[in-house]
N, C-alpha and C positions, 0 to 999 in steps of 0.2 A: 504494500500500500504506500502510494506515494505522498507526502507532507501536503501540503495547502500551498496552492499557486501563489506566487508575490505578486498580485493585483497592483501592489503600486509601480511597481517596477516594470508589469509590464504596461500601464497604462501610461506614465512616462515613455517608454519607448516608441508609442501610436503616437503621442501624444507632439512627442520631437518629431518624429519621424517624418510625421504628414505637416505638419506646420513648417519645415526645413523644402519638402515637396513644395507644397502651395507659396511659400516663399519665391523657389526657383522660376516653376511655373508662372506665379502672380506675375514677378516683379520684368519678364521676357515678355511675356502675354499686352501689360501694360504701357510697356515701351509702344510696343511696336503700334499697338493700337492707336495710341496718340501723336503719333505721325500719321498714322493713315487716316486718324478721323479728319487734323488738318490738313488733307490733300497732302500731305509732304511724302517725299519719296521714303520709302523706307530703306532705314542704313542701317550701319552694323552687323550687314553680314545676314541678318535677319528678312526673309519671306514669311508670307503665311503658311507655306505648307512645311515649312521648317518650323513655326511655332506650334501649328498643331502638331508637328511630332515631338516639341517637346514636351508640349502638355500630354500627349498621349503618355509618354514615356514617365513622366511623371504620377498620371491616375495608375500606371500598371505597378510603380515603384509603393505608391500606399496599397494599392492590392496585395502587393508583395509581402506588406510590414503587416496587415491585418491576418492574412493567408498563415502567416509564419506565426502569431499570436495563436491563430485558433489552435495551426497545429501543435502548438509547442500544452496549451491546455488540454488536449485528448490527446495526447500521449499516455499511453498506460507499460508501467511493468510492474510484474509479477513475477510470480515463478517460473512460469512457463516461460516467459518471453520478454518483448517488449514491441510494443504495434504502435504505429504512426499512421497519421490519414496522409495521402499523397494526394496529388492530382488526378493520379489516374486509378485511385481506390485504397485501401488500407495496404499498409509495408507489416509483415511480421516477421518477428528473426525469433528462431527458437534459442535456449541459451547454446545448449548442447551444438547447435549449426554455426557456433559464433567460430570467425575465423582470426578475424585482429579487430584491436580497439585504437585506433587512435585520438587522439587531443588532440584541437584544432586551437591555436590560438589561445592555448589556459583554458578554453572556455567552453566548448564544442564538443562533444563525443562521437565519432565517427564509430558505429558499431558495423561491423561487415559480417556477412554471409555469404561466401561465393561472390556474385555479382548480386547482392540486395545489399544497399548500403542504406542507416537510418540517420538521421542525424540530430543526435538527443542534445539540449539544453537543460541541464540539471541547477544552473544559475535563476533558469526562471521560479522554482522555488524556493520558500521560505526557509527550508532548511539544505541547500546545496550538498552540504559536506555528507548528510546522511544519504540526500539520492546516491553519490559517487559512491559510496561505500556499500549501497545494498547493488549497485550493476556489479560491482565489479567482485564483490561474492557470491551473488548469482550466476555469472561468468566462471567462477574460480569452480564454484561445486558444482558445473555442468560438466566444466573440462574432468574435473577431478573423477563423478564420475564416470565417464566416457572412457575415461584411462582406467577403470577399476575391472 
């Protein structure tokens, strides 16, 4: 059973996240607009279909940040495993199928099986140090027994 999500932590991180977006977006978006409302040529390198690509590219980067929030909440490990929702349906790694664990960055858990890789955030909890201690004993007593 995993600890209580850190709601504030991750609502700061929507929170920066899209606001740093809308930023980008707004303040490209308004340039350019305001030349073109006054008939002015528009400069800097900037067209419309370059600003709607950066506005696109911006709505997909908070889709991105929201996308990564739900799945980092329904995240579940247990005994058996550990299951993530993807895009194209749920990821599950049994322990026992685990192949290597890498650390991404201090922060990131890279859990592999063959070619299914998960990509756990045990930071977004209120209690990190205990999630990384219950993977990597569930890990240790898959291997261990598989080797018995």
């Amino acid at each position: 059973m995993l600890p209580r999500l850190n709601w504030p932590y991750l609502a700061t991180v929507a929170a920066i996240g899209t606001a740093s977006l809308v930023f980008i977006g707004g303040a490209i978006t308004t340039q350019v607009y305001r030349q073109w409302s006054r008939d002015l040529r528009i400069g800097g390198g900037f067209s419309w279909p370059i600003v709607i690509g950066i506005d696109l590219a911006c709505l997909c980067g908070a889709a991105a940040i929201f996308w990564r929030i739900y799945a980092d909440a329904k995240t579940t490990i247990d005994s058996a495993g550990i299951a993530r929702p993807s895009l194209l349906g749920n990821k599950c790694i049994a322990w026992p199928d685990v192949t290597k664990i890498t650390v991404f960055g201090g922060v990131g858990y890279h859990i592999y099986a063959g070619a299914t890789k998960i990509v756990f955030s045990p930071y977004v909890f209120h209690e990190p140090d205990r999630v990384i201690a219950a993977l990597l004993d569930y890990v240790s007593s898959a291997q261990d027994e598989a080797h018995s």
